[in-house]
BADOBA-296991 format. One record per residue: residue number from 1; z, y, x of N, C-alpha, C, CB in turn. Coordinates in Angstrom, 1 decimal, m for minus. Each point is the difference from the previous one (the first is absolute). Last residue first. Glycine has a CB too. Example, Ala and Ser with C-alpha at 12.3 -4.5 7.8 and 13.67 -1.06 7.14 Angstrom:
<recs>
<rec resi="2" n_Z="7.1" n_Y="m2.2" n_X="12.8" ca_Z="0.0" ca_Y="1.1" ca_X="0.9" c_Z="0.8" c_Y="1.1" c_X="m0.8" cb_Z="m2.2" cb_Y="m0.6" cb_X="1.2"/>
<rec resi="1" n_Z="2.1" n_Y="m5.1" n_X="m0.9" ca_Z="0.0" ca_Y="1.2" ca_X="m0.9" c_Z="0.0" c_Y="1.2" c_X="0.9" cb_Z="1.2" cb_Y="m1.2" cb_X="m1.9"/>
</recs>
This chain:
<recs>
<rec resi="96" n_Z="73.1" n_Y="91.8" n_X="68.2" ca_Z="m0.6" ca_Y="m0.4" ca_X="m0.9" c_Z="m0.6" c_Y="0.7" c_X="m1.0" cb_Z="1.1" cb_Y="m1.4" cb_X="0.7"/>
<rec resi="95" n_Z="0.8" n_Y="3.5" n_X="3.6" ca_Z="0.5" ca_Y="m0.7" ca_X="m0.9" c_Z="m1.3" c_Y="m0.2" c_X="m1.1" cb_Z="2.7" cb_Y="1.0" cb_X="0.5"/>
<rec resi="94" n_Z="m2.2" n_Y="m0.7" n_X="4.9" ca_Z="m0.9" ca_Y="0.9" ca_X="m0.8" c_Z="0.4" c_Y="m0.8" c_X="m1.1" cb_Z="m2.1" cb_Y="1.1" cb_X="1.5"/>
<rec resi="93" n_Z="4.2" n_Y="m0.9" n_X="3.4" ca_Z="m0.3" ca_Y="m0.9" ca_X="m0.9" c_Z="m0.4" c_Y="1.1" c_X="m1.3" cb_Z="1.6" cb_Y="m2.1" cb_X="1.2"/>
<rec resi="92" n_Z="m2.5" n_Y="3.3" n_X="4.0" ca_Z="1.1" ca_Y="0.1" ca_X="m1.1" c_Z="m0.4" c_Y="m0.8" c_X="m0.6" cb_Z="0.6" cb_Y="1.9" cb_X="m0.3"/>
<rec resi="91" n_Z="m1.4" n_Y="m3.3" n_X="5.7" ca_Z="m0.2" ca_Y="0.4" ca_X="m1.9" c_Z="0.7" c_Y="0.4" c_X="m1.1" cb_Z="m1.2" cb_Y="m1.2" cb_X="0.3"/>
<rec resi="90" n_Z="1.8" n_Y="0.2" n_X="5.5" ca_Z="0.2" ca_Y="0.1" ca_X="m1.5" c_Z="m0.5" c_Y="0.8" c_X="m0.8" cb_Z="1.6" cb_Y="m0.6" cb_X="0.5"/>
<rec resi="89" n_Z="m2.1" n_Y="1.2" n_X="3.8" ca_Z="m0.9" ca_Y="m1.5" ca_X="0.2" c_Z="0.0" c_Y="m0.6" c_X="m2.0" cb_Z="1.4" cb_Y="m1.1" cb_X="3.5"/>
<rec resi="88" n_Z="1.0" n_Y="4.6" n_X="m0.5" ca_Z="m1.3" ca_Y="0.6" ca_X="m0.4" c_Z="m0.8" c_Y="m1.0" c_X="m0.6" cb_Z="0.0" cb_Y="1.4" cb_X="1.8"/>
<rec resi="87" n_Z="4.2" n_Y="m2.6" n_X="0.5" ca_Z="0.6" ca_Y="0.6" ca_X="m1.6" c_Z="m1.7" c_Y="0.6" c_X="m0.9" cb_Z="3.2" cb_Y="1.4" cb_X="1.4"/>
<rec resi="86" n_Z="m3.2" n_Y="m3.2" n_X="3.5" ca_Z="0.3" ca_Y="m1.2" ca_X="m1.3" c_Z="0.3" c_Y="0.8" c_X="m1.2" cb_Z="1.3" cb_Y="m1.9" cb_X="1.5"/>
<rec resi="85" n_Z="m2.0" n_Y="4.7" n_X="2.0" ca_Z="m1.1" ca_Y="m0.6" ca_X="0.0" c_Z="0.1" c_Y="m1.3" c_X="m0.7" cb_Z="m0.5" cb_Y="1.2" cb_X="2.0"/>
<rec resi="84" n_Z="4.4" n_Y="1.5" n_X="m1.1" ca_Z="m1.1" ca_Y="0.9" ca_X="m0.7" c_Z="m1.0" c_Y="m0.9" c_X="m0.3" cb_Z="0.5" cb_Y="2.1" cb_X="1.1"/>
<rec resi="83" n_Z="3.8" n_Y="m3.3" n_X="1.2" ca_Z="m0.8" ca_Y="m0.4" ca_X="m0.7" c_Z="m0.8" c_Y="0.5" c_X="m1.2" cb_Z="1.2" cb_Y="m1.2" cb_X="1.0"/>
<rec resi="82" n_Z="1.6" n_Y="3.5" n_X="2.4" ca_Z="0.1" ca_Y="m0.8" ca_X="0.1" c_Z="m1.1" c_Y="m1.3" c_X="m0.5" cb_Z="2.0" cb_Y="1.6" cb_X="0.3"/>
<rec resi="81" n_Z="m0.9" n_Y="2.7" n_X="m2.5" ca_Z="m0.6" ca_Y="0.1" ca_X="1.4" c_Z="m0.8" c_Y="m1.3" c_X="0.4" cb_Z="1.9" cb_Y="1.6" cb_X="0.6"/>
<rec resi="80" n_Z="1.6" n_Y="m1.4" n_X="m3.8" ca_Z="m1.5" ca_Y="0.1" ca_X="m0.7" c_Z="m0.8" c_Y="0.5" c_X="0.8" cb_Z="0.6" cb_Y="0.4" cb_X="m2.0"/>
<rec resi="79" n_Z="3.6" n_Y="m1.0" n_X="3.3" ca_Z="m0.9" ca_Y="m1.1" ca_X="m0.7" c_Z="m1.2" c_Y="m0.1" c_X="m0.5" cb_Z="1.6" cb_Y="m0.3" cb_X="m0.4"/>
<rec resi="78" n_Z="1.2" n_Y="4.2" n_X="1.6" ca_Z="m0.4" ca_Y="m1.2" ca_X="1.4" c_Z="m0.7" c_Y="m1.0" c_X="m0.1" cb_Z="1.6" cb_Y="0.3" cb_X="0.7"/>
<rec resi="77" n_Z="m0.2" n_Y="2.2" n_X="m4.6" ca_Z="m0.8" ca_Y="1.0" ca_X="1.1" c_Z="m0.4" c_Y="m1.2" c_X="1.2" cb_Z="1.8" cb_Y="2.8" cb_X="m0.5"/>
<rec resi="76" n_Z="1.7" n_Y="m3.8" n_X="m2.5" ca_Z="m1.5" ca_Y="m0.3" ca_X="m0.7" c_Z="m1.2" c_Y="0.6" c_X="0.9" cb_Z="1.0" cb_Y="0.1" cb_X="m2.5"/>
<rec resi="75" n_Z="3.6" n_Y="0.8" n_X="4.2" ca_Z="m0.2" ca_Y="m1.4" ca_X="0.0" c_Z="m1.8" c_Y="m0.5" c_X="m0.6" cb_Z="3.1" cb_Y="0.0" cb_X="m0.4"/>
<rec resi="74" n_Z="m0.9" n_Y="4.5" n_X="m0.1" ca_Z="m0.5" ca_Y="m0.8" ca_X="1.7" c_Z="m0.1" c_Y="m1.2" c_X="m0.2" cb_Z="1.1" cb_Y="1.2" cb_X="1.4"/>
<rec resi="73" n_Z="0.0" n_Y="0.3" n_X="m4.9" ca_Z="m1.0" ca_Y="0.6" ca_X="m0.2" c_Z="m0.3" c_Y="m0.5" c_X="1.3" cb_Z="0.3" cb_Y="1.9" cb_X="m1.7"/>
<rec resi="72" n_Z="4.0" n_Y="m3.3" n_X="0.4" ca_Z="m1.5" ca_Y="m0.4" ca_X="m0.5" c_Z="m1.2" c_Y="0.6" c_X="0.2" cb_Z="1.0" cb_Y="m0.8" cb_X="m1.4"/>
<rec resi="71" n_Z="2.7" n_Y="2.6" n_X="3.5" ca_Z="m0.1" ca_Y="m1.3" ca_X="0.1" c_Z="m0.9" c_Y="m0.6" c_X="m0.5" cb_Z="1.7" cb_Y="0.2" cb_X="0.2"/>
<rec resi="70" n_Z="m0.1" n_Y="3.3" n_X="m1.8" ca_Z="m0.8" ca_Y="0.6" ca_X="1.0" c_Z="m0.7" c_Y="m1.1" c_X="0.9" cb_Z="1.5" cb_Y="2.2" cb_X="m0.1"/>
<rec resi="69" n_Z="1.3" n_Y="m3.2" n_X="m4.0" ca_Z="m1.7" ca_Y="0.4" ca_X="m0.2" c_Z="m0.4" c_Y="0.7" c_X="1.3" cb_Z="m0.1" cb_Y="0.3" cb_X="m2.7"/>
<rec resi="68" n_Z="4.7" n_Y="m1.4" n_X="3.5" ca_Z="m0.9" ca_Y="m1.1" ca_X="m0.7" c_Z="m1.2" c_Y="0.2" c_X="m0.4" cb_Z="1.8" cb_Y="m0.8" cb_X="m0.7"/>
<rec resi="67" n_Z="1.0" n_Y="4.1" n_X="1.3" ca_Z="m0.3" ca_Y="m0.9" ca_X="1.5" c_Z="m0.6" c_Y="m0.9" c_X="m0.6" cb_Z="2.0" cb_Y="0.3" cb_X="1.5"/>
<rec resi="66" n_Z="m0.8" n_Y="2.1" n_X="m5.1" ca_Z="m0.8" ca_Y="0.7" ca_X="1.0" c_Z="m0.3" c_Y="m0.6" c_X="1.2" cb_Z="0.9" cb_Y="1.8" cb_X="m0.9"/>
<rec resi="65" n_Z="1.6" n_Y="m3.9" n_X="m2.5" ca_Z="m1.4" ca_Y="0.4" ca_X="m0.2" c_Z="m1.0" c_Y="0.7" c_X="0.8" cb_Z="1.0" cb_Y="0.0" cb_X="m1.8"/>
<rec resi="64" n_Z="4.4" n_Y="m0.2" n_X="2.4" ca_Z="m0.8" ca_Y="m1.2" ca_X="0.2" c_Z="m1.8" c_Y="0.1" c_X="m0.3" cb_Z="2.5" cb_Y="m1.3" cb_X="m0.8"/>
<rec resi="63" n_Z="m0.1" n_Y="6.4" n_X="1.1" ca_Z="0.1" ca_Y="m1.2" ca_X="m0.6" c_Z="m0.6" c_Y="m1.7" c_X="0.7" cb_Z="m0.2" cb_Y="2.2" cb_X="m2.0"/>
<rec resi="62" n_Z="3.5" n_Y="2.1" n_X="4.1" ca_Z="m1.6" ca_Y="m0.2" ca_X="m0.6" c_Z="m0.1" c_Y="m1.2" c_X="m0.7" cb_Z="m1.2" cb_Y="1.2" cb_X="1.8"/>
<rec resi="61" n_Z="4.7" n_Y="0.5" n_X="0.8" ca_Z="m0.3" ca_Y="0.8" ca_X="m0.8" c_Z="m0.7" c_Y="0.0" c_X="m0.9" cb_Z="0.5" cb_Y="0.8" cb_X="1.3"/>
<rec resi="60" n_Z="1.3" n_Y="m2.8" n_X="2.9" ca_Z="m0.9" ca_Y="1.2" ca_X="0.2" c_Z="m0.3" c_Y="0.7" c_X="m1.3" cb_Z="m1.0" cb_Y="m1.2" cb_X="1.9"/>
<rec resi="59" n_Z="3.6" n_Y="m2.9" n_X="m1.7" ca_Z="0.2" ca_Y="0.7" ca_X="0.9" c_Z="m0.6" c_Y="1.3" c_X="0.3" cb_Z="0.4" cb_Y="m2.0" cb_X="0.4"/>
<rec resi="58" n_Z="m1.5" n_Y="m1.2" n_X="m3.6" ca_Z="1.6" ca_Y="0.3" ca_X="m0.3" c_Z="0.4" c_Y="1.0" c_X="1.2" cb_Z="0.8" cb_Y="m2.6" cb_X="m1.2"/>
<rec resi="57" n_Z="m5.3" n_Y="0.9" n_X="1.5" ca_Z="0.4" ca_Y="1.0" ca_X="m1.5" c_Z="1.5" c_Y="0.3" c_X="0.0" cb_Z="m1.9" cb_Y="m1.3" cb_X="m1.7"/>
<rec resi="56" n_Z="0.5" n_Y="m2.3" n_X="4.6" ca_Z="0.0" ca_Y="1.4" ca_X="1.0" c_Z="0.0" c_Y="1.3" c_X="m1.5" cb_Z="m2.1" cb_Y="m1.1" cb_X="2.8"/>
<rec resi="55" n_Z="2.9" n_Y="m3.6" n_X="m4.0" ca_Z="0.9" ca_Y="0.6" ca_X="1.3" c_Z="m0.4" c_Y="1.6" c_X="0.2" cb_Z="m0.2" cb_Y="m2.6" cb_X="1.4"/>
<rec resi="54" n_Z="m2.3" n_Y="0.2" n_X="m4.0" ca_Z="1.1" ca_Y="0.2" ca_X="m0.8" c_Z="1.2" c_Y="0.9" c_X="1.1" cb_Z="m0.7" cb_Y="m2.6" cb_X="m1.6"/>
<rec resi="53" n_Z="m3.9" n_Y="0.8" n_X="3.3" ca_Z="0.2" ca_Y="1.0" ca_X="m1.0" c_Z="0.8" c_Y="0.8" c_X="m0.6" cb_Z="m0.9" cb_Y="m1.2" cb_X="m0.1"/>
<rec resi="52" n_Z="1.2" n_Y="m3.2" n_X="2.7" ca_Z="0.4" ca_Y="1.6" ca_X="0.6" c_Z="m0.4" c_Y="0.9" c_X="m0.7" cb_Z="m0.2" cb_Y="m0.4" cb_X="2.0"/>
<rec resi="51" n_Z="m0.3" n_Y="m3.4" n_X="m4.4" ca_Z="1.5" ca_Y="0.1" ca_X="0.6" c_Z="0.1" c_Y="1.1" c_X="1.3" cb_Z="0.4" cb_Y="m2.7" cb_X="m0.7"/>
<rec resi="50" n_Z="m4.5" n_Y="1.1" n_X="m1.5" ca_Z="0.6" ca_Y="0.8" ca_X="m1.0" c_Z="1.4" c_Y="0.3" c_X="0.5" cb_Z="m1.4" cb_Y="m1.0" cb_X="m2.0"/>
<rec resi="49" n_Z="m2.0" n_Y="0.9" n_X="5.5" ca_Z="0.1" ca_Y="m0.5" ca_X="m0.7" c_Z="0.9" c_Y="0.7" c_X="m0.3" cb_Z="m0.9" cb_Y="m1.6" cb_X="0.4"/>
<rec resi="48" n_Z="m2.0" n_Y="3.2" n_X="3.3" ca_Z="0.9" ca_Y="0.3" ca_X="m1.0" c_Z="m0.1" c_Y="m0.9" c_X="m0.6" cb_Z="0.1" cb_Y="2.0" cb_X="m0.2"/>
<rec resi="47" n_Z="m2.2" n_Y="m3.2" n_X="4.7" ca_Z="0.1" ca_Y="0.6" ca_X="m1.4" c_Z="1.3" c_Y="0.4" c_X="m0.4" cb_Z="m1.7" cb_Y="m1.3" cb_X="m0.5"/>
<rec resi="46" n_Z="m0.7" n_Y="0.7" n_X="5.7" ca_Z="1.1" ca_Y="m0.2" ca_X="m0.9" c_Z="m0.1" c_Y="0.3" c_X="m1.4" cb_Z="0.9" cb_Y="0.4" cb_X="1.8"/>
<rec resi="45" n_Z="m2.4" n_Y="1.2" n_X="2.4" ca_Z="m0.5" ca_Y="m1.4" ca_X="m0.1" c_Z="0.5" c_Y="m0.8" c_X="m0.8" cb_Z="m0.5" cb_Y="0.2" cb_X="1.8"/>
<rec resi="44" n_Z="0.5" n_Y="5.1" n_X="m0.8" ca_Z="m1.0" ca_Y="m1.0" ca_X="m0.9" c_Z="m0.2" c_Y="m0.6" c_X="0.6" cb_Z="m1.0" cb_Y="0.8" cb_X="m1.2"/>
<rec resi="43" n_Z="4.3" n_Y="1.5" n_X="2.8" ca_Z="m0.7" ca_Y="0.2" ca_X="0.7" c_Z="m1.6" c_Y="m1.2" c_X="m0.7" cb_Z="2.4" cb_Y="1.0" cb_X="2.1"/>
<rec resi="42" n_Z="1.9" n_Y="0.5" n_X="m4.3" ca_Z="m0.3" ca_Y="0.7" ca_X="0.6" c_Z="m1.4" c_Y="0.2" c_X="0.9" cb_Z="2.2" cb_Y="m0.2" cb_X="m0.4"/>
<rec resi="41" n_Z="m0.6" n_Y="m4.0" n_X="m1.7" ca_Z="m0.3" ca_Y="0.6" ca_X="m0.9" c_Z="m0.5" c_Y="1.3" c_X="0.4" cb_Z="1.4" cb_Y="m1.4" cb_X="m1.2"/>
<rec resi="40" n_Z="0.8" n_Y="m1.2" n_X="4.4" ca_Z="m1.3" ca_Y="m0.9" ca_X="m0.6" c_Z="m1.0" c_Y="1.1" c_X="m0.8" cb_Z="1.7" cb_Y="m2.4" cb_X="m0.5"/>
<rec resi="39" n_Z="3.0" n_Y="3.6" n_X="1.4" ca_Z="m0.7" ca_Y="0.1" ca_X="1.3" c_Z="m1.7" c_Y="m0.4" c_X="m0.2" cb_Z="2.4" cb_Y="m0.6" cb_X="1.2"/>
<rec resi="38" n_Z="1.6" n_Y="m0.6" n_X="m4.3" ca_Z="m0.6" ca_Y="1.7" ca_X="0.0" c_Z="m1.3" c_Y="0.3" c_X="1.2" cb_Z="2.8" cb_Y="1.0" cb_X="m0.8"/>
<rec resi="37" n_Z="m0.7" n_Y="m5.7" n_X="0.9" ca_Z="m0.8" ca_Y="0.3" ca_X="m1.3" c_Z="m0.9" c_Y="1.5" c_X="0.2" cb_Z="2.1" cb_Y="m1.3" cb_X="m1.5"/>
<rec resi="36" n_Z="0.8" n_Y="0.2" n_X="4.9" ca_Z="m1.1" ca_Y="m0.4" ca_X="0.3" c_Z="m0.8" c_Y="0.2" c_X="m1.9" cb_Z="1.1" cb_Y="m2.0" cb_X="2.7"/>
<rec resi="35" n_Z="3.3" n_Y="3.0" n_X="m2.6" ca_Z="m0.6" ca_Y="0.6" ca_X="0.8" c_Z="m1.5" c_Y="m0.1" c_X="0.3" cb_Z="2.0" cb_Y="m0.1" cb_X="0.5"/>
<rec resi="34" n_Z="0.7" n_Y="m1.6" n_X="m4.8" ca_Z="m0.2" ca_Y="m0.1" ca_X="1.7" c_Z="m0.7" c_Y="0.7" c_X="0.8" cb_Z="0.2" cb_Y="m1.6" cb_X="m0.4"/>
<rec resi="33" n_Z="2.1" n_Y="3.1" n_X="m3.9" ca_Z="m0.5" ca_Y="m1.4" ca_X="m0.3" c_Z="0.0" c_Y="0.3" c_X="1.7" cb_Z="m1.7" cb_Y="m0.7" cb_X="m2.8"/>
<rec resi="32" n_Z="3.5" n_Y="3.3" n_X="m0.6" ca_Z="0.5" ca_Y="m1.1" ca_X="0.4" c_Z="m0.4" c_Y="m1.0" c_X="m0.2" cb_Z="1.3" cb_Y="0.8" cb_X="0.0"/>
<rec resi="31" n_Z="m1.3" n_Y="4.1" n_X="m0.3" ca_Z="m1.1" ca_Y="m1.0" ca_X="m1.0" c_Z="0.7" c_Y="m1.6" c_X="0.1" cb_Z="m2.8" cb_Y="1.6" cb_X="0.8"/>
<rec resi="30" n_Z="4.4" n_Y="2.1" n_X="2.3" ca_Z="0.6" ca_Y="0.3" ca_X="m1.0" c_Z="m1.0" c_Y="m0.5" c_X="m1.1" cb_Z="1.5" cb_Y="1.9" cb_X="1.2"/>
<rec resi="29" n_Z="m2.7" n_Y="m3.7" n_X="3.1" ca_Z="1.9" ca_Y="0.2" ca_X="m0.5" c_Z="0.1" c_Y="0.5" c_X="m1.6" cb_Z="0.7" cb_Y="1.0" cb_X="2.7"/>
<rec resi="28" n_Z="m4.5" n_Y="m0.4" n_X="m0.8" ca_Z="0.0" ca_Y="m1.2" ca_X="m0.4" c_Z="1.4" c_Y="m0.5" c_X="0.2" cb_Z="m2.5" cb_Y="m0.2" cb_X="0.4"/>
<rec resi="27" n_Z="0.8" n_Y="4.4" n_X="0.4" ca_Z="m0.4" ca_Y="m0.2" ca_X="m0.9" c_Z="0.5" c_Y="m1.4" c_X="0.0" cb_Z="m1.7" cb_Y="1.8" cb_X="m0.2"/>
<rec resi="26" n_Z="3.2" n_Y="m0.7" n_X="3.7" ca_Z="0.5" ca_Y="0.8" ca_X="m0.7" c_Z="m0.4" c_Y="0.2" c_X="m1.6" cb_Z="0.2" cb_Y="0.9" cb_X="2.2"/>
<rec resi="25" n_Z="m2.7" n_Y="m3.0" n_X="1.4" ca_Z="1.2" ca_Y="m0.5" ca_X="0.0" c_Z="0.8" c_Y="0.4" c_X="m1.0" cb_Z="m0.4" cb_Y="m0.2" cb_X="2.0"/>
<rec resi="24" n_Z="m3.3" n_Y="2.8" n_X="m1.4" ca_Z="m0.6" ca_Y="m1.4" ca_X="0.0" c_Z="1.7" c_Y="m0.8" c_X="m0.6" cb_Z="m2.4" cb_Y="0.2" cb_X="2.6"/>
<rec resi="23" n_Z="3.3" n_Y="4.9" n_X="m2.5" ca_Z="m1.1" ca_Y="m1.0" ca_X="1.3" c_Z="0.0" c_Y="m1.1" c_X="m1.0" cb_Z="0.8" cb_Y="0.4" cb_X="3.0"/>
<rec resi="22" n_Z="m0.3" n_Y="4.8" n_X="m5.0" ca_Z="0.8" ca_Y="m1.4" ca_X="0.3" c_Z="m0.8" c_Y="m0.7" c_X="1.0" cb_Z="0.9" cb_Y="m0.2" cb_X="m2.3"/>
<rec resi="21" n_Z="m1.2" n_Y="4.5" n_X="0.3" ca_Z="0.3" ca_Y="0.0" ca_X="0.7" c_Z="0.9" c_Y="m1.5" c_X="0.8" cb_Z="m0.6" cb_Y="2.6" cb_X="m1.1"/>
<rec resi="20" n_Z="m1.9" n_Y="m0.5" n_X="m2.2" ca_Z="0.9" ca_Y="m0.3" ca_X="m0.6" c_Z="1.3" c_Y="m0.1" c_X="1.3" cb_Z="m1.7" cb_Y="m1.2" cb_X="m2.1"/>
<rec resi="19" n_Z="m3.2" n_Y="2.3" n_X="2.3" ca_Z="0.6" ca_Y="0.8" ca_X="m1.1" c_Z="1.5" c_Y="m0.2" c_X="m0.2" cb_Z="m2.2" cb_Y="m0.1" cb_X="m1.2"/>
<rec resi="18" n_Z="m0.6" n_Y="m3.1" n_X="3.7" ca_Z="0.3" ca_Y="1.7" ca_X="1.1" c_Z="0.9" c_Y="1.0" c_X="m1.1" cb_Z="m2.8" cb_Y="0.1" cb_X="1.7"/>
<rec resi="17" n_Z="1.2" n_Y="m4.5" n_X="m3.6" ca_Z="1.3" ca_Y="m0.1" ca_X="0.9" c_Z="0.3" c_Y="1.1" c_X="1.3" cb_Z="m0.3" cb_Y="m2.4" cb_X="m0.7"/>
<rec resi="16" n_Z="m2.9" n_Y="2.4" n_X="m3.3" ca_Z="1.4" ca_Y="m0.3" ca_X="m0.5" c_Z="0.8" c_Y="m0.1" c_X="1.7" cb_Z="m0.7" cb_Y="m1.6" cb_X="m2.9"/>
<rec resi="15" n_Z="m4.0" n_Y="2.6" n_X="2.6" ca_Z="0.4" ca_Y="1.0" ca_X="m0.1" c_Z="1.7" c_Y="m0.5" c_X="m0.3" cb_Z="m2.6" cb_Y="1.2" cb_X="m0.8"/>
<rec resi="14" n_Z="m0.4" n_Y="m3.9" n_X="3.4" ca_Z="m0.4" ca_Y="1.6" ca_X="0.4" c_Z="0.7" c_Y="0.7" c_X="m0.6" cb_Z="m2.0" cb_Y="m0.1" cb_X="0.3"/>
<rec resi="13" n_Z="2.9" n_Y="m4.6" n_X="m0.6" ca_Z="m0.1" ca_Y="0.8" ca_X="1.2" c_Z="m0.1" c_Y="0.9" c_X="0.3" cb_Z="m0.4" cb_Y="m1.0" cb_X="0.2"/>
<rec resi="12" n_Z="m0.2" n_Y="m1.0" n_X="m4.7" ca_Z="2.0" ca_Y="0.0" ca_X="0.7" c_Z="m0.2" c_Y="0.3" c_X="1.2" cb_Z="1.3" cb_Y="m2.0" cb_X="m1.1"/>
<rec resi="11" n_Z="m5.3" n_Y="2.0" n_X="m1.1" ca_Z="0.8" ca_Y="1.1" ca_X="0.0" c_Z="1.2" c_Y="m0.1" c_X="0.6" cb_Z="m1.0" cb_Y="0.6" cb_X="m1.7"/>
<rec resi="10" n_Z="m1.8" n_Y="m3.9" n_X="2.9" ca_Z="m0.2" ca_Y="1.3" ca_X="0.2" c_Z="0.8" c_Y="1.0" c_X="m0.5" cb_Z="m1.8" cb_Y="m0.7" cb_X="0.3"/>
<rec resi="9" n_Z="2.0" n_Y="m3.7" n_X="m2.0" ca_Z="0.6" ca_Y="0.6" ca_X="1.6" c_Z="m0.3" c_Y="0.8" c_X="0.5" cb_Z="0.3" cb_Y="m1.3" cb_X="0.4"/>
<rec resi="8" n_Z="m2.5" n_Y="m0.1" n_X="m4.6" ca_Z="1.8" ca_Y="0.3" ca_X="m0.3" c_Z="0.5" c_Y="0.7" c_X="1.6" cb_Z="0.5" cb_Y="m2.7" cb_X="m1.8"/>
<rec resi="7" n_Z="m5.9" n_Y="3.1" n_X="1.9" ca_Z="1.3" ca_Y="m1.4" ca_X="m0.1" c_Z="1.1" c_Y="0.8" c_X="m0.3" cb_Z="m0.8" cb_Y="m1.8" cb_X="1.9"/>
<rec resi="6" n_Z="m3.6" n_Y="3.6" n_X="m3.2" ca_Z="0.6" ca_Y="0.4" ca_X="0.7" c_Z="1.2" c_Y="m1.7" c_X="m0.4" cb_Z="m0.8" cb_Y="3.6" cb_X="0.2"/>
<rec resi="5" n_Z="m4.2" n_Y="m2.6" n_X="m1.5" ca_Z="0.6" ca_Y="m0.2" ca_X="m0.7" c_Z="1.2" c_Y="0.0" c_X="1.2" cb_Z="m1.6" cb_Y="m0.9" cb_X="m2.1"/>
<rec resi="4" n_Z="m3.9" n_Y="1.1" n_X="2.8" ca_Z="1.2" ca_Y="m0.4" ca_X="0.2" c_Z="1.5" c_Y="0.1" c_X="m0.7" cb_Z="m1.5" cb_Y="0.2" cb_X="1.6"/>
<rec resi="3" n_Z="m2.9" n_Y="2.1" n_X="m3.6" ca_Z="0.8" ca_Y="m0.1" ca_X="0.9" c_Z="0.8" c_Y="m0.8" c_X="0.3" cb_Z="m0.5" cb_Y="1.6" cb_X="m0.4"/>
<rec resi="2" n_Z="m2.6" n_Y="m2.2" n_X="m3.2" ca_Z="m0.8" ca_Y="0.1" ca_X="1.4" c_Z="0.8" c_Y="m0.1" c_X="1.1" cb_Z="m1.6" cb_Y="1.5" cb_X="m0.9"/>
<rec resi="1" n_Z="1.6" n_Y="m3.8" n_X="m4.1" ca_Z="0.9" ca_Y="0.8" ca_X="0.9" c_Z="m0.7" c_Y="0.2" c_X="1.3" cb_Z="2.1" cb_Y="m0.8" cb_X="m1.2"/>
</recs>
C-alpha cells in the first residue's frame, strides 16, 4: 500500500459532521459516548473500536465493518511504516 490510508476521523471531520450538521458534542451524545472520546477520534488521536463501530453504524447508517476496516487499514499502514526496516529483515518461509 503506497497511499497513506485516511483515519476514521477524518471523515467524521470533513465529510459526516459538516453534512450532517452535527458538532463533536452532538455526535457523541447521540453515540453515547464522551465527548473527549469523539474529540480524540476527530482529531486522530483516537481509534475506532468494535464498540464505537457499533455506535456510530447505528447512528449514521453505516455499517460496524466499515469503521473498523478503515481503522485497520490505518492502523497496518502506520505500522508498517513504523517498522519497515524490521519487517524487511523477514524471510518467506519456502515449504519443504
Amino acid at each position: 500500500m503506497d497511499r497513506q490510508p485516511s483515519h476514521p476521523g477524518a471523515l467524521l471531520r470533513e465529510i459526516v459532521l459538516p453534512e450532517t450538521g452535527l458538532t463533536v458534542t452532538q455526535l457523541a451524545n447521540t453515540c453515547g459516548l464522551a465527548r473527549n472520546t469523539v474529540s480524540k477520534i476527530v482529531n486522530e488521536r483516537g481509534d475506532i473500536t468494535e464498540d464505537i463501530a457499533i455506535r456510530l453504524s447505528r447512528a449514521l447508517g453505516s455499517t460496524p465493518e466499515f469503521w473498523l476496516g478503515m481503522q485497520a487499514k490505518y492502523n497496518l499502514w502506520m505500522l508498517a511504516q513504523e517498522n519497515q526496516a524490521e519487517y524487511k529483515k523477514i524471510k518467506r518461509v519456502e515449504a519443504a
